[in-house]
Structure formats: C-alpha cells, structure tokens
N, C-alpha and C positions, 0 to 999 in steps of 0.2 A: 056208872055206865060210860063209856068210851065210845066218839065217834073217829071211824076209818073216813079216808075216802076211795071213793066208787073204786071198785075194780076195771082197770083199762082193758078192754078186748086183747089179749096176747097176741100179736100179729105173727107170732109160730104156730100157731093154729089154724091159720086162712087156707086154702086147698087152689086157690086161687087169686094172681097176682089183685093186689088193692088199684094197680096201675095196668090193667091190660094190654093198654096202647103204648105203654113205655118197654115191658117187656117182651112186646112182641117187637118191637123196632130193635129193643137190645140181639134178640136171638136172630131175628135178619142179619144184622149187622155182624154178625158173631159169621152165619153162615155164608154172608158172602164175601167172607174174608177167607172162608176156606176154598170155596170157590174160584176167588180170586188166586191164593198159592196157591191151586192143580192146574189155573191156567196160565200162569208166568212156570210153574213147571214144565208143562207141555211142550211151550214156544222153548225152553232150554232142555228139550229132547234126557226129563227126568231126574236132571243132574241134583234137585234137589230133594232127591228122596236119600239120598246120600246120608243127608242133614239129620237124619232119625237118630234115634236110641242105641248105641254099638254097647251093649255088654262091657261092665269091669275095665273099661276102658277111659283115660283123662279124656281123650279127646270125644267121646261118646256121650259124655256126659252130658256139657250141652244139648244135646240130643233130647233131654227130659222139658227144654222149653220149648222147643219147635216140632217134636214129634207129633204132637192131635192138630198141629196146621196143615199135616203133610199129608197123601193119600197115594196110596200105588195106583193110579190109573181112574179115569174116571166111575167105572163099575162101583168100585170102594167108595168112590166118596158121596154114588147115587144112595146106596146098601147103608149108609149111614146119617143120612141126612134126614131122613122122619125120627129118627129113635131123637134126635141130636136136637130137634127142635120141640117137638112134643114134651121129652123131658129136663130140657133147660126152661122151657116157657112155664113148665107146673113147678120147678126147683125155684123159682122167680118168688112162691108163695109168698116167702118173708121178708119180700125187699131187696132190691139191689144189691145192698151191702153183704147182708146174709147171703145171697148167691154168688156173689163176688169169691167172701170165705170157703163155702160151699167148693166152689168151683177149682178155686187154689189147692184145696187140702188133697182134693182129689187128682186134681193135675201135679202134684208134687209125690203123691203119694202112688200113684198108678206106674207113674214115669219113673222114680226111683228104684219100684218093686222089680222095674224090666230089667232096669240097669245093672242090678244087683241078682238076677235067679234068670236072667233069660239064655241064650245057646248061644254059646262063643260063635263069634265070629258071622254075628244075623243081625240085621239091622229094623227095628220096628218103629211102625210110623202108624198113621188114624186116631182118630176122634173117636176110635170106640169104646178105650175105655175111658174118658171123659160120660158116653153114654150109660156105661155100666156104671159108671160109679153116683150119676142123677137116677137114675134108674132105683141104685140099692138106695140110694137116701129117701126116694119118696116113701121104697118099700118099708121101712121103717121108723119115719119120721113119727108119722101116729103111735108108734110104739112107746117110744120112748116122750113124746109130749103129752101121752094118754090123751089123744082126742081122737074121737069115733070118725071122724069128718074123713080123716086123714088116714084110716085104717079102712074105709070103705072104698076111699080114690086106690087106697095099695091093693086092694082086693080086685077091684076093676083092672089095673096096669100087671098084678101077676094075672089075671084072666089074659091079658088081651099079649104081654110080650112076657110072661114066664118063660117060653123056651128058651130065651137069650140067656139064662141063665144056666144052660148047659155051656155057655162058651168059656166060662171059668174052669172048666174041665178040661187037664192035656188032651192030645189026639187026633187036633182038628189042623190038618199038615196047611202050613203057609198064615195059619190063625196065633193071633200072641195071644192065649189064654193068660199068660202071667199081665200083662195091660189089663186085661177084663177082671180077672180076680184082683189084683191092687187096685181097682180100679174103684170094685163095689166094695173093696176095706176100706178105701177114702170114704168112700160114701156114707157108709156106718158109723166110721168116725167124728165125719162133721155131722149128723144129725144126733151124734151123742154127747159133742162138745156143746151143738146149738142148745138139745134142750139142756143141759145142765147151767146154761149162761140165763136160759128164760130163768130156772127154778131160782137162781140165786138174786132175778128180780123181783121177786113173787112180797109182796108187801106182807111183813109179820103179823100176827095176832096179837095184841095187846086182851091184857086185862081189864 
C-alpha cells in the first residue's frame, strides 16, 4: 500500500477570481488606462489613433502593442468597456499570472493576425479583440480542463453575449473582424496551453 498526498484544489478550475478585490482593482486599472488614452487623444484632436495596426508594414508593426489602448472616438471605447471588464475580471479565475499569459498570448496573437491578413492601407485600433479573445477562452476553458463549473459559466456567457461572435465574420464595414477572429484564436490557444501546463502537474499514480 502506498500513500499520496491530498490532492490540491486545481486553481484552473475556479470560475471565479480566489482574489475578488484584486481583480477587480486590476480590470479598473486596465480600463482606466484606456480611458485615460481616448482622453490625452482627444485633447490632441486624434493624432493618436494613427498609432494603430498599418498592415505588412515595418512601421505598423508597432501598432500590435498599442492598438487595444487606442479607440476611434468615444462611442467605441463606451461599446467596449462591459464586454472588456466582465470578461477580464472572470479570465482573472486562475490568478494573475495565468491572466497576465492569458492576456499576452492573445494580445500578440490578435494584433499580429491583423498585421499580417488585414486591407492595405487601414489602420486598426480597440480592445475588442482583447474582448474576443477572453471571451473565446472562457468559452472553452471548461472544455479543455473538463470541469463542469466552467462549462456552465460558458453556457451562461454564449446565452448572454453569443452574438458577438458573428463579429469574426467579414462584412461588417468599418469593423476589424480579422482582430476579433485572432483574437478568439488567442483565446483558444491559451486556455489549451493553460490546461495542458495543469495536466503535466497533475501528481502520478504510484503502485
């Protein structure tokens, strides 16, 4: 007979932050930053929307760190700020760090996909597919960590903002569907890195 010890609660299972009060300060802090660049934009009459995404271009490139800080006008950056808090503050589930990764993979991966497939000569900017890409990782976190908890929160968020997911669809004139499609590929991505990093903690069975 062999004794293990106790199994640790997996903290990629939680459906909600272990720290409430930290991650709701972090997503504050996240939004009033965006807040804050559409209002030093403003007062310089736009100049820095400039700063966005330019297609296939060296100097554009840059454009992939500062694009989801940027917002055409305040309309956009009202239109984006529930999706932007609601699903950074439930992405928070696993910790800081985990969202940090979370948040990178998809802000590299959203912002390169534009760079590389979006219309010569267009310049894109928003946090929305930062949204899309928390969004598709909540949608499938439970999937892929098989926990029911997490598969019911995604059933609840496609009930409540599945139509957003038409915006990965061409079509929608003035809309960057390639940001929202890379956006929810990031998204898939890190919740399919995160759980394969849980399974490879997962304590062996001994004989």
């Amino acid at each position: 007979m062999s004794t293990l010890p106790a199994p640790r609660y997996d903290q990629a299972n939680r459906v909600l932050p272990a720290k409430p009060k930290t991650a709701a300060l972090v997503v504050l802090v996240f939004t009033a930053l965006l807040y804050l660049a559409e209002a030093v934009d403003t007062v310089l009459h736009h100049r820095l929307d400039a700063e966005g995404i330019v297609p296939r271009t060296l100097g554009g490139l840059d454009g992939v760190v500062w694009a989801p800080l940027l917002h055409a006008g305040w309309p956009h950056l009202l239109a984006n700020t529930v999706p932007v808090v609601v699903f950074a503050f439930l992405a928070m589930a696993a910790g800081l760090v985990r969202w940090a990764l979370v948040t990178a993979t998809i802000w590299l991966v959203s912002g390169l996909g534009v760079w590389l497939t979006a219309e010569p000569g267009t310049v894109t900017i928003g946090a929305s597919g930062l949204a899309f890409g928390w969004l598709a990782y909540l949608l499938v976190r439970g999937l892929f960590n098989r926990a029911f908890a997490q598969i019911v929160v995604a059933a609840v968020l496609l009930i409540g903002w599945g139509g957003m997911l038409w915006g990965v669809l061409p079509g929608h004139p003035g809309v960057s569907w390639q940001a929202h499609a890379f956006g929810a590929l990031g998204g898939i991505l890190a919740a399919w890195f995160g759980a394969r990093a849980g399974r490879r903690r997962t304590v062996p069975s001994t004989p």
